[in-house]
C-alpha positions in Angstrom: 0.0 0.0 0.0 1.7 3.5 -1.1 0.8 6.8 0.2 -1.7 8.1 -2.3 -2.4 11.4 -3.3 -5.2 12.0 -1.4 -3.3 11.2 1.8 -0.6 13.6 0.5 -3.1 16.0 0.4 -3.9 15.8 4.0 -0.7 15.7 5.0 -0.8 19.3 3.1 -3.5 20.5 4.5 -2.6 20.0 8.3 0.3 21.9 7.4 -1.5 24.4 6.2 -3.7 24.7 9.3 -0.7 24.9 11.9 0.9 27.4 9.5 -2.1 29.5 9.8 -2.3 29.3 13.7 1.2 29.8 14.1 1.0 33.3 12.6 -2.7 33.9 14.5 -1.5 33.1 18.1 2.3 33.9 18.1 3.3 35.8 21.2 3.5 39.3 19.7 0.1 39.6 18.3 -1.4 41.2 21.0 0.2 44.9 19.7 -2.5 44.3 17.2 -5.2 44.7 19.9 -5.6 48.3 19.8 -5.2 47.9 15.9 -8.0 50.3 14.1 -11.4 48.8 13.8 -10.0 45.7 14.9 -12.8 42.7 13.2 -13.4 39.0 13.3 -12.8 39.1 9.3 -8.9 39.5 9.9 -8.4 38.1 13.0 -11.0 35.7 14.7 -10.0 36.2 18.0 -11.9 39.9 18.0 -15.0 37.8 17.3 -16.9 35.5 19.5 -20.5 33.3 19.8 -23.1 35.7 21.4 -23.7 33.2 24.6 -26.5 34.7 25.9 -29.1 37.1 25.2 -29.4 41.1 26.3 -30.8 41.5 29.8 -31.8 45.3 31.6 -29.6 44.7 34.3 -26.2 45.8 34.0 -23.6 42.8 33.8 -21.0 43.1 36.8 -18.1 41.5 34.9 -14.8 41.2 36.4 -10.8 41.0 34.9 -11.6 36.8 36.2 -14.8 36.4 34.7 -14.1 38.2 31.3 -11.4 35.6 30.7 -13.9 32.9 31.3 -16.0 34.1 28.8 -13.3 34.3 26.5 -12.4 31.0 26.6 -15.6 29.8 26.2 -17.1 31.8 23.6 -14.0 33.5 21.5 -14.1 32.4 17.7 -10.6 32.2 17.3 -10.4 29.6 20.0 -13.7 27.6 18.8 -11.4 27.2 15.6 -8.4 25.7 16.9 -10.8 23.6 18.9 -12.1 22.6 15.8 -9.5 22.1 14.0 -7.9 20.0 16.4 -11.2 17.9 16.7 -10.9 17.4 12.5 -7.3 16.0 13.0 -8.0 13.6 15.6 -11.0 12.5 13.2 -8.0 12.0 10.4 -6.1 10.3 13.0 -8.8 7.8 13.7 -9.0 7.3 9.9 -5.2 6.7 9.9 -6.3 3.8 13.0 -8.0 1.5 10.6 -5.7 1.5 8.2 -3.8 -0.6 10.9 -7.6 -2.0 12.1 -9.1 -5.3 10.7 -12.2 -4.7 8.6 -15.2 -7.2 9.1 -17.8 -6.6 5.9 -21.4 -8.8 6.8 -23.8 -9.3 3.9 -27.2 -11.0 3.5 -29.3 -11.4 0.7 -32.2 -13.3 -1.2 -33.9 -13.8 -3.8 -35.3 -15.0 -6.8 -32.7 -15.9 -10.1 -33.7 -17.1 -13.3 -30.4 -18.5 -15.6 -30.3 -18.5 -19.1 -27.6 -21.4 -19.4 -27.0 -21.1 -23.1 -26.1 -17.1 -22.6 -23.8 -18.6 -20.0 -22.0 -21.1 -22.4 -24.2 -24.1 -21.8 -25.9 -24.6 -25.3 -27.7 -27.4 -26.6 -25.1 -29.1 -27.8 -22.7 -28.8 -24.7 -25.5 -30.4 -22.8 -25.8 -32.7 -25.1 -22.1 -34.3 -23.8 -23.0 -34.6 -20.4 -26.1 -36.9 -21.3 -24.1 -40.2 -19.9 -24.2 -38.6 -16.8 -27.9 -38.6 -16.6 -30.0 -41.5 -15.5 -30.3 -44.3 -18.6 -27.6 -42.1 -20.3 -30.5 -40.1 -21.8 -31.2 -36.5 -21.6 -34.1 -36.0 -19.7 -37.3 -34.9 -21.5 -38.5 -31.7 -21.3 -35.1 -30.5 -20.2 -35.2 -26.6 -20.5 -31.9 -24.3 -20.7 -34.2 -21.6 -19.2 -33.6 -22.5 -14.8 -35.5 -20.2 -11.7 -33.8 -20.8 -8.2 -34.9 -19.1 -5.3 -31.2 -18.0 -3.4 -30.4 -16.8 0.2 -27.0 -16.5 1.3 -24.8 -14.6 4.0 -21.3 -13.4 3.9 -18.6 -12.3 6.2 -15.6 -10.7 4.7 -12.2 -9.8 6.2 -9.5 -8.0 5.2 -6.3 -6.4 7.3 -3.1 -4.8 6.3 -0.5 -6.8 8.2 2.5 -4.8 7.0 2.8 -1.6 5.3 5.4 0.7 5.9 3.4 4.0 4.5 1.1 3.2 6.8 3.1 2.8 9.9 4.8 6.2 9.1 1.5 8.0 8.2 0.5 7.1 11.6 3.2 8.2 13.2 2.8 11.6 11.5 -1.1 11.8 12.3 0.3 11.6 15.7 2.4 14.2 15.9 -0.4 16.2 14.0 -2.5 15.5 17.0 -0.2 16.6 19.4 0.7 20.0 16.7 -3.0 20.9 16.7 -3.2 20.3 20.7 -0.8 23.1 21.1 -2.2 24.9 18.6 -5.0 24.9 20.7 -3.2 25.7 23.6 -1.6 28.9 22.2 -4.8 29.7 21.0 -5.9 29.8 24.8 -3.0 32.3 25.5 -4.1 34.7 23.2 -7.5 34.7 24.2 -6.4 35.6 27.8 -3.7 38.2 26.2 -6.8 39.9 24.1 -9.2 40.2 26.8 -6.9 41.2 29.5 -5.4 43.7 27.3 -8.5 45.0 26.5 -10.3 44.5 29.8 -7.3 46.6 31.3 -7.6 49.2 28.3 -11.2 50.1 29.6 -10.2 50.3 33.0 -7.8 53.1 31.7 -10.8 54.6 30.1 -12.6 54.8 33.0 -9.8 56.2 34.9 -9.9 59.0 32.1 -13.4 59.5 32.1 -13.0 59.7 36.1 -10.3 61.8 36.0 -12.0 64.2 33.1 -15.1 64.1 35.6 -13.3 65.7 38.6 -11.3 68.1 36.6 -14.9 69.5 34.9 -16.0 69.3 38.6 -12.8 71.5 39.3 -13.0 74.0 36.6 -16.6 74.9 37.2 -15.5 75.9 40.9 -13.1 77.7 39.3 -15.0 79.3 37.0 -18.1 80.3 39.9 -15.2 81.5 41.9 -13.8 83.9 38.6 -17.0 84.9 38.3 -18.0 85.8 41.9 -14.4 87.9 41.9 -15.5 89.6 38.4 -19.0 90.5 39.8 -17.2 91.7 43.0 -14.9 94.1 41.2 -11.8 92.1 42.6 -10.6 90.3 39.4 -10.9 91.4 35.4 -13.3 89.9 33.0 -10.3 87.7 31.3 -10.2 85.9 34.1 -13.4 84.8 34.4 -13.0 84.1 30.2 -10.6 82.1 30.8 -12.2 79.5 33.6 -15.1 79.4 30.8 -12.6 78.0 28.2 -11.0 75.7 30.7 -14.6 74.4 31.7 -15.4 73.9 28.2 -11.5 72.2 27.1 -12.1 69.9 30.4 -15.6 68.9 29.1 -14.2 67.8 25.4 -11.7 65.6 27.3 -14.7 64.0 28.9 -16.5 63.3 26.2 -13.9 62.0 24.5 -12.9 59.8 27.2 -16.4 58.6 27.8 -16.7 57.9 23.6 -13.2 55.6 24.1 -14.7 53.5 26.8 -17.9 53.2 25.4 -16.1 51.9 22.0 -13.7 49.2 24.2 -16.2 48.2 25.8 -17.6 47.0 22.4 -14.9 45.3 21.4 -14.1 43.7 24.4 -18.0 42.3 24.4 -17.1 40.6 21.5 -14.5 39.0 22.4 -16.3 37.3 25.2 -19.8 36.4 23.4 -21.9 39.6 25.3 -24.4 40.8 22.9 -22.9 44.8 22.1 -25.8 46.3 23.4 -25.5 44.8 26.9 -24.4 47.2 29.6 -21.3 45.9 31.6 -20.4 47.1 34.8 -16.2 46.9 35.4 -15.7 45.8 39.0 -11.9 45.6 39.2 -9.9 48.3 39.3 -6.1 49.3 37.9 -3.7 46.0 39.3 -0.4 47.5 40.1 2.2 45.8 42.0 6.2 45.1 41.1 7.2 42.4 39.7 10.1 39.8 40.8 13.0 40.0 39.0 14.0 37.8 36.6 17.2 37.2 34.3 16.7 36.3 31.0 18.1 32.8 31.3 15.6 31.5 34.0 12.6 33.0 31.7 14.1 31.3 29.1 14.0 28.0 30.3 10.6 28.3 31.0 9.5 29.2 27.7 11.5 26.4 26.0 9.8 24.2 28.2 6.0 25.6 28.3 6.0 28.0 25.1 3.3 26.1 23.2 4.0 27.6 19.5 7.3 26.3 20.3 6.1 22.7 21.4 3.5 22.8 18.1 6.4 23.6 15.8 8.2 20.5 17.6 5.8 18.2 16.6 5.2 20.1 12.8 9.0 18.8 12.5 8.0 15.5 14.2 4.9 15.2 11.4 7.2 16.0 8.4 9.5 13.2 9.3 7.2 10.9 9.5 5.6 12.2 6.2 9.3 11.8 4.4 9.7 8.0 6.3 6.0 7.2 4.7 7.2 8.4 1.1 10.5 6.6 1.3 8.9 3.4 2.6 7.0 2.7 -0.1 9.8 1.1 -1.6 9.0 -1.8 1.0 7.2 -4.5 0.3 3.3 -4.7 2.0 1.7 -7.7 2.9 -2.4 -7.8 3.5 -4.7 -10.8 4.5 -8.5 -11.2 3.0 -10.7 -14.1 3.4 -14.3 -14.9 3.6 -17.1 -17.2 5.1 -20.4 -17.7 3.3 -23.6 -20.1 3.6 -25.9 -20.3 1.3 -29.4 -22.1 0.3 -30.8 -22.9 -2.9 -34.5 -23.3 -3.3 -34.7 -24.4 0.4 -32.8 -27.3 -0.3 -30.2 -26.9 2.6 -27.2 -24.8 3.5 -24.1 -25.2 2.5 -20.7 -23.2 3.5 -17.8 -21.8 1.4 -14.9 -19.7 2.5 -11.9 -18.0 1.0 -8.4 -16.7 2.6 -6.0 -15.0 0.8 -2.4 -13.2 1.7 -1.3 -10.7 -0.6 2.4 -9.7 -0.8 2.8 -6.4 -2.9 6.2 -5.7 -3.6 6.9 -2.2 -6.3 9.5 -3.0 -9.0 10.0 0.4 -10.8 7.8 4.1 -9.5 11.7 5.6 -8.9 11.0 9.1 -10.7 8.0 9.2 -8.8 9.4 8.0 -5.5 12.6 10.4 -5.3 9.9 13.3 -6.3 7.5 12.8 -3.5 10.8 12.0 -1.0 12.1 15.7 -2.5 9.0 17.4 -1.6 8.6 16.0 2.1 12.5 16.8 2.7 12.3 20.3 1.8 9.1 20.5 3.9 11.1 18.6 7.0 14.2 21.0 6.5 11.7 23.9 6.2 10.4 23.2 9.6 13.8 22.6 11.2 15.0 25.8 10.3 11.2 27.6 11.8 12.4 26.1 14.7 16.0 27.0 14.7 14.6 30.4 13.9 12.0 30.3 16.8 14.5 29.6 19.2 16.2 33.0 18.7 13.2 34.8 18.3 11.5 33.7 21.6 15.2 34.7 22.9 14.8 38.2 22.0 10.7 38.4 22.8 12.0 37.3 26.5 14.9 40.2 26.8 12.7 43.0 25.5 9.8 41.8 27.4 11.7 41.7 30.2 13.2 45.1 29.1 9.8 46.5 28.8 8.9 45.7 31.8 11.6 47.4 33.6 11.3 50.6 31.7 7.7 51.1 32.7 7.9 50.2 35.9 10.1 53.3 36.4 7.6 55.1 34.1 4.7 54.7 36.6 7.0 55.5 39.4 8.1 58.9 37.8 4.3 59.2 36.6 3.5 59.5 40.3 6.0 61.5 41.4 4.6 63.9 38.6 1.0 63.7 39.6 2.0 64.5 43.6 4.0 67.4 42.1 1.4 68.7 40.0 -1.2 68.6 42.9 1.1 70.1 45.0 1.9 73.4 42.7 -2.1 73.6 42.1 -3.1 73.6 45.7 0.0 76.1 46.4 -1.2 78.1 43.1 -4.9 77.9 44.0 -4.1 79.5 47.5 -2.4 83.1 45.5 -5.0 83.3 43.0 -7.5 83.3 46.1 -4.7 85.7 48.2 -4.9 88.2 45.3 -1.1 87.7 44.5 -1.9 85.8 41.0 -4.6 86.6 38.4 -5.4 83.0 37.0 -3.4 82.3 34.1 -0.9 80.5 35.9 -4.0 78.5 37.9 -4.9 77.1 34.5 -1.6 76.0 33.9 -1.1 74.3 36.7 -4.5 72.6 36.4 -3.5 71.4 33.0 -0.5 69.9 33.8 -1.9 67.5 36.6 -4.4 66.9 33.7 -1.6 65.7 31.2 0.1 64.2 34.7 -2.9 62.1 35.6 -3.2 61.0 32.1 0.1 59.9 31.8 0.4 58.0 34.8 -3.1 56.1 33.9 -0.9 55.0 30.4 1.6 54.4 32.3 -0.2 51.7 34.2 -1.8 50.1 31.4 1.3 50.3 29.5 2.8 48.5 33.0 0.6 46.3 32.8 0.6 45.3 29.3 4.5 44.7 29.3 3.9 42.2 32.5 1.3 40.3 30.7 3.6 40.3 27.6 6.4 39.0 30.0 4.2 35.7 30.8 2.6 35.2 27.4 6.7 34.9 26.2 7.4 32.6 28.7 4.1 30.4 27.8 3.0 30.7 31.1 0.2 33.5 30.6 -3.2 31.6 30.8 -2.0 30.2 34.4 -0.4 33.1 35.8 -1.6 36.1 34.7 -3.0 37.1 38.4 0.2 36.7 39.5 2.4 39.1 36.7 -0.6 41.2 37.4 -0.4 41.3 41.4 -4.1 40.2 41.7 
């Protein structure tokens, strides 16, 4: 038995399929999170199945809890799920190759025979008449016959050696095991997407709460302008310009409120809420500093727990195997069939028959066709050991500027705050001379915009925080069981 071209072609097309998830759930697609319009069309793991439908009550939906939904609605996973339920269908096809097959029949019925269309003719009858009793031919004897037939069959047949079929076994395996951490990775980047975007509208909403209290601010400001203009004690610019910063504060809440709204979308559909459901966050910011690591122990982790890594293992594992089927079919193949039968004629009795039969195939001459097919799977094979080669290095270099990242914004949060204590500090000390008459309040509109752009920043600089740890873990392939711990929850 040969491999066959349409076995070739699933070999192809399970390469095909970890190719595709390979570039849909490697570690650095994440940045493409925030991408514009983000849609299921380009990347199934914005899209999800709408689990349940819309509800009046507000959904109280935690960092925990989106995840949860994630992985049990987001349409990028229900493909690799699927796909890896198609291959261990092919697998199982690949099983009976190696399988006996049993083949029961039954039948009956009624049979007329012409016997001179079947070679019997008058004349060839005519020999046999010695055989009949008083060596005559019996009178009335008709070539036309009727029989009434039942019969049953049981037919076996099993490969007992084949050695295309031991390798293509060996290579559905590993295709198994390839689409299992497929799957896998697949996992990690549905808890990357939803955390990343469950974390981006929690920095919304620390804009939007922010924007809130500085409105809240500017219209003291601007009752206070406007009590000093009315009382003589300060000019009519002043109170212009509280109006302007009143107005500037309330398009940065507006705008903050439209971003949140518009994450909140997306990160409904990543979870399988209907859009129109209203979502209440109930954690806040997750801040806390992270242990320090050195390249080389994250390293070993992620050679050891990286699942893109482990699925391009077994990619190289499957093309192997596919190269060992191809140049096995050189080998000889040796297959058993046989059957049992009874059968009855006109009610006259049963009578049983059976047939075994080993088969040894052995191919002379296909070596043009052989050394093509063996080509073609060993470029394949060397393709994949280079990947790998080349994965290596690049999950060394995801580790150090992850672990790079991380460093860096930690000390961006920790100069973020310093800046927001500094700014409050010069507002409250610039607040108290525009109220002692010493300032007019230019500089108090200053000094409230740069706590603004301070609070801002140090919200980004959380998320941004944040992000990097989450990108430290998903590098390491450790993201989906220990993301409340990079995050300090």
């Amino acid at each position: 038995m040969g491999v066959n071209r349409e076995e070739h072609l699933v070999f192809g097309r399970m390469a095909l399929i970890f190719a595709a998830f390979l570039l849909l759930t490697g570690p650095g697609s994440a940045a493409r999170a925030q991408a514009s319009n983000p849609s299921s069309a380009a990347n199934p793991f914005f899209g999800s199945v709408t689990a349940q439908p819309v509800s009046s009550a507000p959904l109280n939906l935690s960092l925990d809890d989106a995840i949860r939904r994630g992985l049990e609605n987001n349409l990028g996973l229900k493909e690799a799920e699927d796909a890896e339920k198609s291959l261990h269908g092919e697998r199982n096809q690949a099983l009976q190759q190696f399988l006996p097959t049993l083949t029961l029949t039954g039948d009956t019925g009624f049979y007329m025979h012409d016997l001179a269309a079947l070679g019997f003719s008058q004349s060839v009858i005519s020999e046999f008449k010695g055989l009949f009793p008083g060596g005559n031919q019996p009178v009335g004897f008709s070539p036309i016959t009727r029989d009434y037939l039942t019969e049953g069959q049981i037919h076996l047949t099993q490969t007992l050696f084949s050695g295309p079929v031991i390798a293509g076994w060996r290579a559905a395996g590993a295709a198994v095991r390839s689409a299992y951490f497929a799957k896998m990775s697949a996992r990690g980047e549905v808890v990357q997407q939803v955390a990343t975007v469950y974390l981006r509208c929690i920095a919304d909403r620390s804009q939007v709460e922010n924007a809130r209290a500085r409105v809240a601010e500017a219209r003291v400001a601007l009752d206070h302008a406007h009590a000093a203009h009315v009382a003589g004690t300060a000019a009519n610019l002043d109170e212009l310009r509280a109006k302007v910063e009143l107005q500037a504060q309330e398009q940065q809440q507006i705008t903050a409120q439209n971003a949140l709204d518009k994450d909140l979308i997306l990160l409904k559909r990543e979870i399988g809420v209907d859009p129109g459901q209203q979502i209440a966050l109930t954690d806040r910011a997750p801040y806390s500093e992270l242990a320090a690591q050195t390249p080389a122990e994250v390293l070993a982790i992620a050679y050891k727990d990286r699942q893109d890594y482990q699925n391009l293992q077994n990619q190289a594992v499957e093309y192997k195997a596919v190269h060992a089927a191809y140049r096995s079919e050189r080998l000889p193949s040796l297959s058993f069939s046989g059957y049992y039968a009874t059968s009855t004629v006109n009610g006259a009795g049963t009578h049983g028959n059976f047939m075994a039969m080993g088969t040894l195939s052995i191919p002379i001459f296909r070596e043009a066709r052989l050394r093509g097919d063996e080509d073609a799977s060993m470029a394949e094979w060397n393709a994949a050991q280079a990947q790998l080669a080349d994965l290596r290095t690049h999950i060394d270099e995801q580790v150090r500027s992850a672990l790079l990242d991380v460093a860096a914004n930690a000390k961006l949060v920790d100069v973020a705050r310093s800046n927001v204590t500094l700014a409050r500090r010069a507002l409250s000390d610039e607040t108290d001379r525009v109220n002692a008459g010493v300032d007019d309040n230019l500089p108090l509109v200053d000094a409230q915009a740069t706590l603004a752009t301070a609070e801002s920043n140090l919200v980004e600089s959380l998320y941004q925080y944040n992000l990097s740890k989450l990108a430290l873990a998903r590098s390491a392939g450790v993201l989906e069981e220990q993301y409340r711990e990079y995050l300090g929850r």
